[in-house]
ChimeraX commands (.cxc) that place a marker at each C-alpha (Angstrom):
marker #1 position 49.72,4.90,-62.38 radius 0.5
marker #1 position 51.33,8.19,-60.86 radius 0.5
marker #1 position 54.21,9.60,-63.13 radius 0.5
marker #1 position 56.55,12.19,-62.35 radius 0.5
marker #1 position 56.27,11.87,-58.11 radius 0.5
marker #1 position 59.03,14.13,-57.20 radius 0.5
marker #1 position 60.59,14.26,-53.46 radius 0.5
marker #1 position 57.79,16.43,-52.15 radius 0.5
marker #1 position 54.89,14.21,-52.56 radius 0.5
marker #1 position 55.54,11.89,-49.76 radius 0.5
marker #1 position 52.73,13.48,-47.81 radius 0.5
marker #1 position 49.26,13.09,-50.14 radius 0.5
marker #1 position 51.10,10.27,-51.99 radius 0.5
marker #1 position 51.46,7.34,-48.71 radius 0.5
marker #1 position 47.88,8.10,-47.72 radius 0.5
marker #1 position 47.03,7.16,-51.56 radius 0.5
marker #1 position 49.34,3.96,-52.00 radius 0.5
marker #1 position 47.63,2.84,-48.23 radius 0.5
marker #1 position 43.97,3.06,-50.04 radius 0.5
marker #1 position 44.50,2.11,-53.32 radius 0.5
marker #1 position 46.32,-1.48,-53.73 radius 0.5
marker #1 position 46.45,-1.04,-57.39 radius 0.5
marker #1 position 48.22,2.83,-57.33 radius 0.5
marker #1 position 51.27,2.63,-59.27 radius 0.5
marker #1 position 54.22,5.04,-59.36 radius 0.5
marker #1 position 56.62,5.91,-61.76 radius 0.5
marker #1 position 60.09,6.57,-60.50 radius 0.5
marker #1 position 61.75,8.59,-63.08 radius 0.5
marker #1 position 61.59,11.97,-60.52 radius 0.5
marker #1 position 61.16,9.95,-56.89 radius 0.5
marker #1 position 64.58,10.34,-55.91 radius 0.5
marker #1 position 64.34,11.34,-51.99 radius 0.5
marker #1 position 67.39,10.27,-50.01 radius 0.5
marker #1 position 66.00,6.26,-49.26 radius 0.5
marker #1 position 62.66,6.90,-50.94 radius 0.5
marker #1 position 62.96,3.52,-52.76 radius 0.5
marker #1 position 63.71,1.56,-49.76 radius 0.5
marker #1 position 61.22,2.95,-47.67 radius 0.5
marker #1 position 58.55,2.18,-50.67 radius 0.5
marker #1 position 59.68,-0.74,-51.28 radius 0.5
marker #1 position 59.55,-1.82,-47.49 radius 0.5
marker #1 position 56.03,-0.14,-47.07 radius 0.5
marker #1 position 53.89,-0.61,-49.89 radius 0.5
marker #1 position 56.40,-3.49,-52.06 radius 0.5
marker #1 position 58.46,-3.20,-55.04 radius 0.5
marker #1 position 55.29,-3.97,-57.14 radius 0.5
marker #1 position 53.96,-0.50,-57.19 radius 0.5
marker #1 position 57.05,0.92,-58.72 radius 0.5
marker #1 position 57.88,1.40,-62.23 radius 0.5
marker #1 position 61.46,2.00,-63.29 radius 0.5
marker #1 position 61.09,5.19,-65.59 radius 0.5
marker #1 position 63.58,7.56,-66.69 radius 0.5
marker #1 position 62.30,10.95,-67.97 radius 0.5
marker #1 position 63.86,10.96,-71.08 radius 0.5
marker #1 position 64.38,12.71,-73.69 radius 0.5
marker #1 position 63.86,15.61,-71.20 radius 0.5
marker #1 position 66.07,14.76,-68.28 radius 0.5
marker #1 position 69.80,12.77,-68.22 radius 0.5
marker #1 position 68.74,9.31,-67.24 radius 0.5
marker #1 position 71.78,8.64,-64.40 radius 0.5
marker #1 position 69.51,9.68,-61.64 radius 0.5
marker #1 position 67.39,7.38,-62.39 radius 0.5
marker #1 position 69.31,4.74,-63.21 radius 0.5
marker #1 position 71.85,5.36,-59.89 radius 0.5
marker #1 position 68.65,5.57,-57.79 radius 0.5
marker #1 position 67.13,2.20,-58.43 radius 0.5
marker #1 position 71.27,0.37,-58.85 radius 0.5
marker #1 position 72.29,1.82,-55.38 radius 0.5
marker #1 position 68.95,1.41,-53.20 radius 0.5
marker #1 position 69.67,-1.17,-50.61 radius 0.5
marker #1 position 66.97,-3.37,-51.56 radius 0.5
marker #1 position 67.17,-7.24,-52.63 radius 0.5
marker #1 position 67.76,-8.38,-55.93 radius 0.5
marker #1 position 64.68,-9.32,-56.51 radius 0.5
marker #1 position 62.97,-5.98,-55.69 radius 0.5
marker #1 position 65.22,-4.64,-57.65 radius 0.5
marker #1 position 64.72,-6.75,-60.38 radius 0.5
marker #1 position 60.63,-6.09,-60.52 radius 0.5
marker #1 position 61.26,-2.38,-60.12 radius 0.5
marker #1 position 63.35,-2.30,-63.22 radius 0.5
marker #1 position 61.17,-3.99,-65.28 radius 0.5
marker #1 position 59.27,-7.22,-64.53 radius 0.5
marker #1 position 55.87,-5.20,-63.05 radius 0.5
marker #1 position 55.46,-3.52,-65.84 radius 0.5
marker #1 position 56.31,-6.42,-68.03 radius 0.5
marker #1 position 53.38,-8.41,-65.91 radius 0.5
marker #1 position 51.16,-5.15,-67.17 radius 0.5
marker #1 position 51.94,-5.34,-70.59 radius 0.5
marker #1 position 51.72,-9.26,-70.58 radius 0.5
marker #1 position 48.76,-9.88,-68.61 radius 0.5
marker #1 position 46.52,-7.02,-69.09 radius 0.5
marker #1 position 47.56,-5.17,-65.82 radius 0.5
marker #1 position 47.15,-8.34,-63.40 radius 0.5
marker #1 position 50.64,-7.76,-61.02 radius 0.5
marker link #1:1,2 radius 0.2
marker link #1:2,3 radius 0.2
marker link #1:3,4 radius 0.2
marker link #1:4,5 radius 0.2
marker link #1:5,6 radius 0.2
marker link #1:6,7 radius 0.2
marker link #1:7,8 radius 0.2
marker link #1:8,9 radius 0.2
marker link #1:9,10 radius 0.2
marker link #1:10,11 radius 0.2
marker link #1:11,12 radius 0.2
marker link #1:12,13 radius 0.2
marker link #1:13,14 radius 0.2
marker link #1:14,15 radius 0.2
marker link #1:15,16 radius 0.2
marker link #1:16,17 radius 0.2
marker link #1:17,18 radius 0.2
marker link #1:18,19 radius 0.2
marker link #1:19,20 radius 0.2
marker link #1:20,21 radius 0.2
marker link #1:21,22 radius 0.2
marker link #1:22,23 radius 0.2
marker link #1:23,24 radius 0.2
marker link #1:24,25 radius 0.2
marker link #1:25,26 radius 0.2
marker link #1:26,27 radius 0.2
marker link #1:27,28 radius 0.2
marker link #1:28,29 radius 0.2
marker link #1:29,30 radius 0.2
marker link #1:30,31 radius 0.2
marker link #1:31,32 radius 0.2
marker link #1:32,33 radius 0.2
marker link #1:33,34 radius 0.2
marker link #1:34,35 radius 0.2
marker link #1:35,36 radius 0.2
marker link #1:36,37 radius 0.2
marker link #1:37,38 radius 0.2
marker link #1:38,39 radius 0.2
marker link #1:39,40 radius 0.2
marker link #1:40,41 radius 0.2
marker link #1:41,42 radius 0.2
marker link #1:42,43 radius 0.2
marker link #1:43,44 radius 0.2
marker link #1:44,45 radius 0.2
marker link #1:45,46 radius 0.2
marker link #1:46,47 radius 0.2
marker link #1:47,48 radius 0.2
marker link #1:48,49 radius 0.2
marker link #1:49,50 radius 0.2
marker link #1:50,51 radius 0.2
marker link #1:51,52 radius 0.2
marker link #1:52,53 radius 0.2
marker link #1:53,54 radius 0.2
marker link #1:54,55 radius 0.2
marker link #1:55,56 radius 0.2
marker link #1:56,57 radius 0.2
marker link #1:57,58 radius 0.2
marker link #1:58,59 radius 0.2
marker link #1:59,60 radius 0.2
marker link #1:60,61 radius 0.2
marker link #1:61,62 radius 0.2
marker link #1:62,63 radius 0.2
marker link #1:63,64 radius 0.2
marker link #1:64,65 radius 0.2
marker link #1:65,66 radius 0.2
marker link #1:66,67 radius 0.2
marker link #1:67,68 radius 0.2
marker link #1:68,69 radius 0.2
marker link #1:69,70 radius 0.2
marker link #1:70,71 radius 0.2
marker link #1:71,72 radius 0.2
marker link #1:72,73 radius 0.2
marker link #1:73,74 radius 0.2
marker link #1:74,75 radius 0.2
marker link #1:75,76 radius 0.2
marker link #1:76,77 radius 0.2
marker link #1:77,78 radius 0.2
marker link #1:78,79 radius 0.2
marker link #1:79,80 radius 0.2
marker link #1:80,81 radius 0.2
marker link #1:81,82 radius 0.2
marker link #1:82,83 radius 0.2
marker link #1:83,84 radius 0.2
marker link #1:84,85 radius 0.2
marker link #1:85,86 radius 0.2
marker link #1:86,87 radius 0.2
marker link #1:87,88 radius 0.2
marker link #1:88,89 radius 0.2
marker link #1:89,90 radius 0.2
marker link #1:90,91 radius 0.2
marker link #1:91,92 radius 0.2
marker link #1:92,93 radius 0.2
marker link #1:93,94 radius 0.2
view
């Protein structure tokens, strides 16, 4: 799992989510204008993680960035919480 992938990272980061099925991201600082949809559409909603950043950061971004992307329910839904709950369940088997 990747954690902190800010904005910039696009370009090293797609290359790596392309090779590695099992590459993981953590979306507390991915907050590019659509950068959840166009994950999401790429690469699926299974290789994000909802995370926040606190204590250090206010968690709205965060929060605002997953509630407002225009994906489905349900990729909403496994970004928020049910991949990693299939990680801590299953022994990392998503």
């Amino acid at each position: 799992m990747v954690l902190r992938v800010g904005y910039r990272n696009d370009r090293w980061l797609y290359p790596l989510l392309h090779t590695h099925q099992g590459l993981l991201l953590e979306s507390s600082l991915y907050l590019p204008h659509r950068g959840v949809e166009v994950l999401t559409e790429r690469f699926g909603a299974e290789r994000l993680i909802f995370g926040t950043g606190m204590p250090l950061w206010d968690i709205g971004a965060a929060v605002s960035h997953i509630m407002y992307a225009a994906i489905s329910d349900a990729a909403r839904s496994r970004i928020a919480g049910e991949t990693l709950q299939s990680i801590l369940w299953y022994g990392g088997d998503v």
